[in-house]
N, C-alpha and C positions, 0 to 999 in steps of 0.2 A: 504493500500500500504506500503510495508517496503520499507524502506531508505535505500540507498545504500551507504557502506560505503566505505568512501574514499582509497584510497591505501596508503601505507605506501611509503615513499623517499626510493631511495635508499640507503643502507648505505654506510660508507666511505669505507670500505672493497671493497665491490661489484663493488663499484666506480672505483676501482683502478686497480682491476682484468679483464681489456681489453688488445683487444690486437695494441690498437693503442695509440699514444702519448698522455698523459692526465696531467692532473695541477702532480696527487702525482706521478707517478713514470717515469717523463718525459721521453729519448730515451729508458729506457728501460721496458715502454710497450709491445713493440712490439716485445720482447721476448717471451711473458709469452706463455707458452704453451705446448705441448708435439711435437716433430718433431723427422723424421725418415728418413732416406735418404741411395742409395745404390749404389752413384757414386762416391766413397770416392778412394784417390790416393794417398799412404803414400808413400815417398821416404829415407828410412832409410840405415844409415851408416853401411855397413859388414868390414870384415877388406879387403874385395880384391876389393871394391868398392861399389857402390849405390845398394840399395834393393829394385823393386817397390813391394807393394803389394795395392790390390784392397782390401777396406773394407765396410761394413756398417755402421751405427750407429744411437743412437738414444741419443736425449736428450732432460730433459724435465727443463723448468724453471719454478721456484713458487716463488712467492711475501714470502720476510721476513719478511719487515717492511715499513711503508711509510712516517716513520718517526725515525729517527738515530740521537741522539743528542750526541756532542766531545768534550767535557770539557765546555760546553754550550753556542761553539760557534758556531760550524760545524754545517751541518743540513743534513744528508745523509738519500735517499733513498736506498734501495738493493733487488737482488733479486738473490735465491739460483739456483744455477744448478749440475746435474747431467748429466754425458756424458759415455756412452761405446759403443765399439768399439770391432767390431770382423771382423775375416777376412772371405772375401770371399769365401777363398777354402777351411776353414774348419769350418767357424762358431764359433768358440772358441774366448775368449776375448783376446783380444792385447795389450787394452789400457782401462783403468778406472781412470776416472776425477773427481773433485769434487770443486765447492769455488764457488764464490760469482762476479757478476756485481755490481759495487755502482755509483752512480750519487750524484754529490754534484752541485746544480743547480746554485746558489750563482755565483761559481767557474769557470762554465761551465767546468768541470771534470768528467773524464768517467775513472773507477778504474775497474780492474780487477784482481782477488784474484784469486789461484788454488793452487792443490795440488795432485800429484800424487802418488802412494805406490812404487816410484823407490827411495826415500828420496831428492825428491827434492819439494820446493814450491816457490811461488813468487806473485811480487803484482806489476802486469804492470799499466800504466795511460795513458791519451791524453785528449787533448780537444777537444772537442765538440762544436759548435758555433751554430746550428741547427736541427733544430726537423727531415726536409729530404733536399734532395739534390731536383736537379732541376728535375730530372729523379721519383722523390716520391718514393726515397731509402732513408732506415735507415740504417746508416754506422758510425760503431763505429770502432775507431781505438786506441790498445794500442800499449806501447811497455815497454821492463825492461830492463836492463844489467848489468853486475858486477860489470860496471865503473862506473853505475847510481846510485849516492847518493838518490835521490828520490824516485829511481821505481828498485829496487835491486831485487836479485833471489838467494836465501838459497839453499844449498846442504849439503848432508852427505859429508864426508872426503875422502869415497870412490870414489860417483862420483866426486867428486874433482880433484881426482885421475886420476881416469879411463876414464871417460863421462864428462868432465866438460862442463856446459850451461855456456853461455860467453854472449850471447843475445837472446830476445824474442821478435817478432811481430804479433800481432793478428789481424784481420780484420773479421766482423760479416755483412753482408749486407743483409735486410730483406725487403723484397717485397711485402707486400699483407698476403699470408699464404707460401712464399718460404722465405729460409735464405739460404744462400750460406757462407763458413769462407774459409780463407786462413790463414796458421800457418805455420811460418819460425824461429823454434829454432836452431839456432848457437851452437855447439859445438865442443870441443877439443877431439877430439877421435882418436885412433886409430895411432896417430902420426900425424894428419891432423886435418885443420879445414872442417868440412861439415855444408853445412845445410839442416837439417832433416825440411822438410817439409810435410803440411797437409792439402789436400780440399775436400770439399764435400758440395751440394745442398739439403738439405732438406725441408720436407714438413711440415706445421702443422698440425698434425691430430684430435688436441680434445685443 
């Protein structure tokens, strides 16, 4: 009779790579994934008034690290995302996204980095006090602004100029395999203040 050999644990990697709240990469587990969604509503600033446009998008988030050490006292989790965006009636891209979710758990702080090729970046925060809500939604909320010494937003001189971002809100709420965001950037345009807004529901697919 041969012996049958035992299974190996899983490793810490494997471990981490769910998509529900776990020890290493607490709220933002329930990221990890790829999602695709086609209910998307941009409200963008023209000079004669508001622009709706109907888009898609997809975005996927992958585990960086599950463990972030800051002058060897911080202790940050992260995880990378990518996002684009094309529009409805022509399929072409509108918008391309890139940065970082970080959880500093200690803190109870929820960090959000990005960057887009219009020369602007920024690094919004919030706290976090729980894993879900009472409804067993995972709802992460940042925010940044020009006036926030804290959670500040970098631009070229141009959009300074021209587009200046004045403030940032983000909101991610995750359900199961849906995530729904709503995005409210503030800016100086056009001789007015607007705000360019952005939602959409997506699904996870892998």
């Amino acid at each position: 009779m041969t012996q049958k050999t035992a299974e190996a644990p899983p490793t810490k990697k494997e471990n981490i790579m769910t998509h529900d709240t776990d020890i290493a990469l607490g709220p933002l587990a329930a990221l990890i994934g790829f999602w695709s969604g086609d209910k998307g509503i941009d409200i963008a600033p023209e000079p004669d008034g508001p622009d709706e446009n109907l888009y898609t998008d997809t975005i996927e988030f992958t585990v960086v690290d599950d463990h972030i050490e800051n002058a060897e006292e911080q202790q940050l989790v992260a995880v990378h995302y990518h996002q684009v965006v094309r529009r409805q009636s022509t399929g072409k891209v509108f918008h391309d996204e890139t940065g970082y979710w970080m959880w500093d758990a200690a803190a109870k702080v929820i960090m959000h980095s990005l960057v887009i090729p219009r020369g602007v970046g920024l690094l919004a925060g919030g706290q976090h006090e729980g894993p879900k809500n009472a409804k067993g939604e995972m709802v992460l909320k940042v925010s940044a602004g020009t006036a926030n010494p804290e959670w500040p937003i970098m631009q070229s001189p141009f959009m300074v100029k021209k587009a200046r971002t004045t403030a940032f809100e983000h909101q991610i709420t995750v359900t199961g395999d849906s995530l729904s965001y709503f995005e409210k950037t503030t800016l100086d345009i056009y001789g007015r203040t607007f705000d360019h807004t952005d939602e959409n529901i997506l699904i996870r697919n892998k």
